[in-house]
ChimeraX commands (.cxc) that place a marker at each C-alpha (Angstrom):
marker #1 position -72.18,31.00,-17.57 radius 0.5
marker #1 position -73.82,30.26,-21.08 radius 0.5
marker #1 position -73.97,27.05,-22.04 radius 0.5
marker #1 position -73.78,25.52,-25.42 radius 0.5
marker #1 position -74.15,22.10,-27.23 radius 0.5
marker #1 position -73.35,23.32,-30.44 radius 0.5
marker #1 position -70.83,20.68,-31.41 radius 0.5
marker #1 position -69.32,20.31,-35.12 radius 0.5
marker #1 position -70.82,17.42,-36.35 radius 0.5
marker #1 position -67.31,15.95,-37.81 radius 0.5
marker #1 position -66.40,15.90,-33.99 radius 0.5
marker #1 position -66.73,13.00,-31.23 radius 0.5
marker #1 position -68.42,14.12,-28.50 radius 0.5
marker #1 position -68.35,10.78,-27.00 radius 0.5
marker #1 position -64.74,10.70,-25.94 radius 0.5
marker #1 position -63.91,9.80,-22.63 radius 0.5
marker #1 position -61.37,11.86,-20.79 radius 0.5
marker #1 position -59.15,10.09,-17.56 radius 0.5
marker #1 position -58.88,11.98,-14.48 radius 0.5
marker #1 position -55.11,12.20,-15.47 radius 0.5
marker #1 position -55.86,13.97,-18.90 radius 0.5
marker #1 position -57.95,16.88,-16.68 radius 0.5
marker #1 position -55.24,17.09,-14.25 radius 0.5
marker #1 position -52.81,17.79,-17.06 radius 0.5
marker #1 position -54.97,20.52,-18.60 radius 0.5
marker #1 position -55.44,22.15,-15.17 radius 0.5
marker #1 position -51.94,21.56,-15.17 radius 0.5
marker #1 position -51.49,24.21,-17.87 radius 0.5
marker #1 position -54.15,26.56,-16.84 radius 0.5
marker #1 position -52.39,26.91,-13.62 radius 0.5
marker #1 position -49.29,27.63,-15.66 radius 0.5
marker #1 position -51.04,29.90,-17.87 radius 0.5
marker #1 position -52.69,31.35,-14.27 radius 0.5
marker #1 position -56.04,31.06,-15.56 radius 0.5
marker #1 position -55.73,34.12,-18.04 radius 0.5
marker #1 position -58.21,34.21,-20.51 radius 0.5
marker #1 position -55.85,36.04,-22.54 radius 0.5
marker #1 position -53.38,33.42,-23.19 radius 0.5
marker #1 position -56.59,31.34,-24.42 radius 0.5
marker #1 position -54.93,29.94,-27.69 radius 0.5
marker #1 position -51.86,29.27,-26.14 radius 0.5
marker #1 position -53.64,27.24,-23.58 radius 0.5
marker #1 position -55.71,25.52,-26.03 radius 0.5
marker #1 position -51.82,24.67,-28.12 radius 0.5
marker #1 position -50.91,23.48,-25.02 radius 0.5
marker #1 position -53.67,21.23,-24.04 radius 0.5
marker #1 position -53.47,19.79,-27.66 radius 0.5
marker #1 position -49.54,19.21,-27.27 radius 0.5
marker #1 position -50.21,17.28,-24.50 radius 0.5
marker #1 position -53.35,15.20,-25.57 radius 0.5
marker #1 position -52.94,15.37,-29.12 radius 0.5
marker #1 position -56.13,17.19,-29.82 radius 0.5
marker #1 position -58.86,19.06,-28.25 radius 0.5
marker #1 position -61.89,16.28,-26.71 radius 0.5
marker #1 position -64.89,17.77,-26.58 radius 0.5
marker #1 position -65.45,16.96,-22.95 radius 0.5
marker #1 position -61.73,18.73,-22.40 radius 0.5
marker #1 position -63.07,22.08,-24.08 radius 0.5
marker #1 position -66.12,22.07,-21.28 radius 0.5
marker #1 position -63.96,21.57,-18.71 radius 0.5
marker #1 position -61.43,24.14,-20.18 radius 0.5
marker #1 position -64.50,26.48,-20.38 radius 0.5
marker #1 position -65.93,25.93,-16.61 radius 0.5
marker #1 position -62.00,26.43,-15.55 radius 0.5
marker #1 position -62.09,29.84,-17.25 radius 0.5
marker #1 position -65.43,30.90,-17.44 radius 0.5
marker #1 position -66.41,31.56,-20.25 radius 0.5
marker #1 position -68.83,30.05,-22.80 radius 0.5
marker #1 position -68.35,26.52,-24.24 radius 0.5
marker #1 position -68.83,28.18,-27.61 radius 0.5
marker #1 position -66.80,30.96,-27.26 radius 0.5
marker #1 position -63.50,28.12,-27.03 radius 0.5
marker #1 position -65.48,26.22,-30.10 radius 0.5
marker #1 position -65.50,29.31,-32.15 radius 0.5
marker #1 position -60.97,29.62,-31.58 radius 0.5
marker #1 position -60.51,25.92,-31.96 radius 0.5
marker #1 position -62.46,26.09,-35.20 radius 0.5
marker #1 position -61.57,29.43,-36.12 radius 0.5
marker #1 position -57.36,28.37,-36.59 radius 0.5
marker #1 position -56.54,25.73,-38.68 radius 0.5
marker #1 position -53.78,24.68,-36.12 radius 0.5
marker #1 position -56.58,22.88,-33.91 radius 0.5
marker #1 position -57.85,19.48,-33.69 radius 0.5
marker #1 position -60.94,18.29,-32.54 radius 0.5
marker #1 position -61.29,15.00,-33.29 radius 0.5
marker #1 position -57.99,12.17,-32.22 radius 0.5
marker #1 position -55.26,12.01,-35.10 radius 0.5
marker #1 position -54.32,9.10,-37.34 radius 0.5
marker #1 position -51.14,7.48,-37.26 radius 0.5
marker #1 position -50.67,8.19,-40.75 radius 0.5
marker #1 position -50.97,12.21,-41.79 radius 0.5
marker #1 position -51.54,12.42,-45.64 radius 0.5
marker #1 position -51.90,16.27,-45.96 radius 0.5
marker #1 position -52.76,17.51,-49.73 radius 0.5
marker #1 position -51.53,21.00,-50.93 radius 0.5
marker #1 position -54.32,23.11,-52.46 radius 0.5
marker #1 position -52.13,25.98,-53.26 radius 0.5
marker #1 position -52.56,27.52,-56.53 radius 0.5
marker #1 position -49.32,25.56,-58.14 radius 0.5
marker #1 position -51.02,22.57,-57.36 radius 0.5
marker #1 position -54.36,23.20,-57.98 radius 0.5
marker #1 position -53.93,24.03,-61.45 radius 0.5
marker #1 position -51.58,20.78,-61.82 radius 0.5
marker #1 position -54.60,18.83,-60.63 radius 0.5
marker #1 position -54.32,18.44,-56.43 radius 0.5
marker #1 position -58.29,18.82,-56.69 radius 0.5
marker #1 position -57.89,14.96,-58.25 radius 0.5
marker #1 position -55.41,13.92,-56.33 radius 0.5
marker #1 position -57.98,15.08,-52.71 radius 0.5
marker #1 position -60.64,13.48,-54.32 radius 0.5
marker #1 position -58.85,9.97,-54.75 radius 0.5
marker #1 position -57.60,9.87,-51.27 radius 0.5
marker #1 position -61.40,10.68,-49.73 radius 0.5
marker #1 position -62.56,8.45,-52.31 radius 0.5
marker #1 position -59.85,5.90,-51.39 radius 0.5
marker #1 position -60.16,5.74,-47.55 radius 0.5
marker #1 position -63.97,6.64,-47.71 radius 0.5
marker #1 position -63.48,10.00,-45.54 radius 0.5
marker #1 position -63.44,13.89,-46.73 radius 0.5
marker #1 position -60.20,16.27,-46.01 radius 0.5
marker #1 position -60.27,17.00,-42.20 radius 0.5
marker #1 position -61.32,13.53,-40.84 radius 0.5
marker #1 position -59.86,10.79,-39.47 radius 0.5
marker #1 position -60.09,7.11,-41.07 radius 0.5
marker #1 position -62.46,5.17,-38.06 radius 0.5
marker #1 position -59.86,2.95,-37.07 radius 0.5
marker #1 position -57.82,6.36,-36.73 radius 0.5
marker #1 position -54.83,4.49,-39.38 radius 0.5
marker #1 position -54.91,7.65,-41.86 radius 0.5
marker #1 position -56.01,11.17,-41.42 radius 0.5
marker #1 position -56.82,13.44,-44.56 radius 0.5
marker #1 position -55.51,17.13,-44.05 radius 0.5
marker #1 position -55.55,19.94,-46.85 radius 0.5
marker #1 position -53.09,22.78,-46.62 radius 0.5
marker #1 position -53.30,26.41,-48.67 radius 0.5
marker #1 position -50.17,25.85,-49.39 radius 0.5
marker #1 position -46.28,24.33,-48.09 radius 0.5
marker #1 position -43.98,26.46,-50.63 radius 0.5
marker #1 position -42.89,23.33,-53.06 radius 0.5
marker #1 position -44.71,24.59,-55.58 radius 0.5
marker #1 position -41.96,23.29,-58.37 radius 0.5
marker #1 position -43.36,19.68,-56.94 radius 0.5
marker #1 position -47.14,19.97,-57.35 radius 0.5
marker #1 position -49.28,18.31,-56.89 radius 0.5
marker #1 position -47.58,17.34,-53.64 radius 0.5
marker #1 position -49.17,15.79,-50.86 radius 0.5
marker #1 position -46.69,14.97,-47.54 radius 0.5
marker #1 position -47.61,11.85,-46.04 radius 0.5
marker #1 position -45.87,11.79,-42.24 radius 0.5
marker #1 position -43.79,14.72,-42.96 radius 0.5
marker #1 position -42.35,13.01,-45.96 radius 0.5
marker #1 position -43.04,15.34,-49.41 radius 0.5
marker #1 position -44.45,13.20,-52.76 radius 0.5
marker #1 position -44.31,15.45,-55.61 radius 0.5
marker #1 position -46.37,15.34,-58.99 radius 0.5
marker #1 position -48.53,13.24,-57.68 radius 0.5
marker #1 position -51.28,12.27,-59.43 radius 0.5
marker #1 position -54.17,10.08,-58.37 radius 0.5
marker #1 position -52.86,6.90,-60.11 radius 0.5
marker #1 position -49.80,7.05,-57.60 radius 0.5
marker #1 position -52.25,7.02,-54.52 radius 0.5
marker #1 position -52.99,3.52,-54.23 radius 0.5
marker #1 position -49.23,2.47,-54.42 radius 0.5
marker #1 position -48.60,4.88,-51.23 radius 0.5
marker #1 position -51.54,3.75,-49.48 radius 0.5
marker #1 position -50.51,0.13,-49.92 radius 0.5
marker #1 position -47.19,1.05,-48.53 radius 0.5
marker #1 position -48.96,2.83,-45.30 radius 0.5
marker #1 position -51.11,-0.24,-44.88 radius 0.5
marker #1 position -48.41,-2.65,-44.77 radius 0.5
marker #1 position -47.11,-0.62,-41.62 radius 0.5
marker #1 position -50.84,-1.29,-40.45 radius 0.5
marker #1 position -50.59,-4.96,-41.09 radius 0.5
marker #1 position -47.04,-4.66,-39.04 radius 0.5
marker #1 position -48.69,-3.20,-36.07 radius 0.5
marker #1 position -51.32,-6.30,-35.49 radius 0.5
marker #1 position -48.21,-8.85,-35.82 radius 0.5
marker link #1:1,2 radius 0.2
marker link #1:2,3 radius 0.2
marker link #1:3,4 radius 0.2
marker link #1:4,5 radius 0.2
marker link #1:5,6 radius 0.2
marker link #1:6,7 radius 0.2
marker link #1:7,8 radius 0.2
marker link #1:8,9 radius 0.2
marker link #1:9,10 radius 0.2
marker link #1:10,11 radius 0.2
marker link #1:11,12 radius 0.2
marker link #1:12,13 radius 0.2
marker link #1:13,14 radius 0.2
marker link #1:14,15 radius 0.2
marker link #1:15,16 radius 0.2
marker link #1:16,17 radius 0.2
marker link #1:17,18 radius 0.2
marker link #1:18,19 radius 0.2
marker link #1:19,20 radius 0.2
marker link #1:20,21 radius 0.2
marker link #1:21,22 radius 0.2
marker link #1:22,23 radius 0.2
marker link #1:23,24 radius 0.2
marker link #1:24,25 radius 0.2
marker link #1:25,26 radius 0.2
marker link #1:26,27 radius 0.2
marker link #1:27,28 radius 0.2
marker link #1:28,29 radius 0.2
marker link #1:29,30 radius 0.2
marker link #1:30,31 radius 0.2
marker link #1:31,32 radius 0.2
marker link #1:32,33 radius 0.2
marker link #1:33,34 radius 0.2
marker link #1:34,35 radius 0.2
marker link #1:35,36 radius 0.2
marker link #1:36,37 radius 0.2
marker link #1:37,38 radius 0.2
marker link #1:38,39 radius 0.2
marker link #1:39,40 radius 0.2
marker link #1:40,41 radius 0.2
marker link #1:41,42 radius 0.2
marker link #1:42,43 radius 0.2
marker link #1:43,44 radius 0.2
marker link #1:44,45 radius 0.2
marker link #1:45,46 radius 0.2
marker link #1:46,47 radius 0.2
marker link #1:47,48 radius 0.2
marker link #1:48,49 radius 0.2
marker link #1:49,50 radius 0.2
marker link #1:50,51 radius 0.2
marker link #1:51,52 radius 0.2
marker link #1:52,53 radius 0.2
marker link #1:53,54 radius 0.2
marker link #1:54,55 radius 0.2
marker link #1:55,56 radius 0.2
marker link #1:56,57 radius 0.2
marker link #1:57,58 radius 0.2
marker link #1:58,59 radius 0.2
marker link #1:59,60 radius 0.2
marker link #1:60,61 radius 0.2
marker link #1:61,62 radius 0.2
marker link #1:62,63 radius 0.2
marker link #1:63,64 radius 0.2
marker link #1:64,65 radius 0.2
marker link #1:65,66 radius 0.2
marker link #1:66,67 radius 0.2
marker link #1:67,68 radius 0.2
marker link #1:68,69 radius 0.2
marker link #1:69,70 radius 0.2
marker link #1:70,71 radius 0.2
marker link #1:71,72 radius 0.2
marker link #1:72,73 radius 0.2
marker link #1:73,74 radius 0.2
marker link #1:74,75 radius 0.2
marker link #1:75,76 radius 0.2
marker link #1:76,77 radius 0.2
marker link #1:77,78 radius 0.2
marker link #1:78,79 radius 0.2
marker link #1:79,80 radius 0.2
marker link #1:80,81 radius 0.2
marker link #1:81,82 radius 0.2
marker link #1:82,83 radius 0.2
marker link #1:83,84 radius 0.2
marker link #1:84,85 radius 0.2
marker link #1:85,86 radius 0.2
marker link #1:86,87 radius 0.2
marker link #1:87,88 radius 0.2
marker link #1:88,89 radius 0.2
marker link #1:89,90 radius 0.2
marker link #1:90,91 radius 0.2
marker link #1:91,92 radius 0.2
marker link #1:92,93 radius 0.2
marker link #1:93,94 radius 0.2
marker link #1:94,95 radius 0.2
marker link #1:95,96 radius 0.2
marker link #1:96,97 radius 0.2
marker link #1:97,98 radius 0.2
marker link #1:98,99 radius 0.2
marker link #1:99,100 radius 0.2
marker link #1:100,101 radius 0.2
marker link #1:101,102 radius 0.2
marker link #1:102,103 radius 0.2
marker link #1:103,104 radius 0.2
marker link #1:104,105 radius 0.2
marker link #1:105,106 radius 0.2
marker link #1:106,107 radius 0.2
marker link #1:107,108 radius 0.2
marker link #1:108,109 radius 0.2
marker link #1:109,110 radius 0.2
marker link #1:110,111 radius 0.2
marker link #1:111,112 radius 0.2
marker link #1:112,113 radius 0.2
marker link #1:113,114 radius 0.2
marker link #1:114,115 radius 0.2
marker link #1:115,116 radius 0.2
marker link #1:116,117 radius 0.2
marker link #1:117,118 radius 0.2
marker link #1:118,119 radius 0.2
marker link #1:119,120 radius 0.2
marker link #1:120,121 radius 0.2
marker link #1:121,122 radius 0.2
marker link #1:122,123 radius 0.2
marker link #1:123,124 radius 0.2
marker link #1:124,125 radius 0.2
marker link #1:125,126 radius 0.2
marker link #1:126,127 radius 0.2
marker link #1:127,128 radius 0.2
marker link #1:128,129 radius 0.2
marker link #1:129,130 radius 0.2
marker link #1:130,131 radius 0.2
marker link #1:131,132 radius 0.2
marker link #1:132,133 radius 0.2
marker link #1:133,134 radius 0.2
marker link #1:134,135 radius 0.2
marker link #1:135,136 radius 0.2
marker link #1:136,137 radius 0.2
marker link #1:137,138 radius 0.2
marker link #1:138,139 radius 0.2
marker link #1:139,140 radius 0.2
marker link #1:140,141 radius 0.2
marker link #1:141,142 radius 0.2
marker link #1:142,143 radius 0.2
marker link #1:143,144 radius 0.2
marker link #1:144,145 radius 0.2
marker link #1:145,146 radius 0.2
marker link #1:146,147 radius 0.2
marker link #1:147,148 radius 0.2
marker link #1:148,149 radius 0.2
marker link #1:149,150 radius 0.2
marker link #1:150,151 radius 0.2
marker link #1:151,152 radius 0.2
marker link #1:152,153 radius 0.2
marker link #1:153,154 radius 0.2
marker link #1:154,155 radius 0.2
marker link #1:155,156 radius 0.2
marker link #1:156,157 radius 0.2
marker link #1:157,158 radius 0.2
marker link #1:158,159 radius 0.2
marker link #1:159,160 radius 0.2
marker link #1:160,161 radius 0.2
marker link #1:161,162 radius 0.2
marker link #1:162,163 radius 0.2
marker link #1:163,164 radius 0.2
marker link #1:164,165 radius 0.2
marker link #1:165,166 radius 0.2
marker link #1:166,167 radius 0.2
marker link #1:167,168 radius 0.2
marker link #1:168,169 radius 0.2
marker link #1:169,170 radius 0.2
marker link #1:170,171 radius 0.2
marker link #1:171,172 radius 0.2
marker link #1:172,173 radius 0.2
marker link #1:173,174 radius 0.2
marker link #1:174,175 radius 0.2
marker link #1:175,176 radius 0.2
marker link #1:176,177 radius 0.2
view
């Protein structure tokens, strides 16, 4: 079998992976029967049940099946449905449809990176917020509109980003009380 260390370098190969997280993937593999063609819905189920994709899970996924490492890398970063790297607890998501990007959501992405020092598709390194860009979510009356935790802000602009993010950070401040 071909092997591969082509990682994405936003991802975090260093991740360690229990003994109980690789008998719940082989749990779905055996459910899936080990069919290569249900290969994205046993990668959706693997990330259901960790919450993403760990590197070290996609090499094991790939042994199980037999097939090249890369070959899974090139699905999980070919559908924007994936995750490779561990999501934040807060999911600010900005809409880059057309609606919005002509009402200024290119403004509004740059504030947040700018703000929590990360570009769309990461995750904050204390894993509190994760920035997430979406072609579009069909509010287009509301643009910009970002949806922070499945909650929709509309006409946002990028003077309205620090007030959320102060609300978002008091829930942080919660969690260590």
């Amino acid at each position: 079998m071909p092997s591969s260390s082509a990682v994405p370098d936003s991802v975090e190969p260093e991740v360690v992976v229990t003994e109980e997280d690789l008998a719940r993937v082989d749990e779905i593999l055996k459910l899936h029967q080990h069919d290569r063609s249900e290969m994205v819905a046993i990668l959706l189920g693997v990330q259901d049940a960790l919450g993403y994709l760990p590197v070290p899970v996609l090499k094991h996924l790939a042994e199980r099946l037999e097939v090249s490492p890369i070959s899974l890398f090139g699905i999980v970063t070919f559908y924007t449905s994936f995750q490779l790297n561990p999501p934040g607890r807060h999911k600010c998501t900005v809409c880059m449809g057309t609606a919005c990007h002509v009402r200024g959501a290119v403004n509004v992405l740059k504030e947040f990176e700018r703000r929590l020092d990360i570009p769309a598709g990461s995750t904050t390194p204390d894993r509190h917020f994760q920035l997430e860009t979406v072609n579009c979510v069909g509010a287009c009356a509301m643009g910009p509109l970002v949806i922070v935790d499945d909650e929709y802000h509309g006409n946002i602009t990028p003077t309205k980003i620090p007030r959320l993010l102060r609300r978002l950070e008091r829930d942080k401040a919660e969690d260590v009380t």
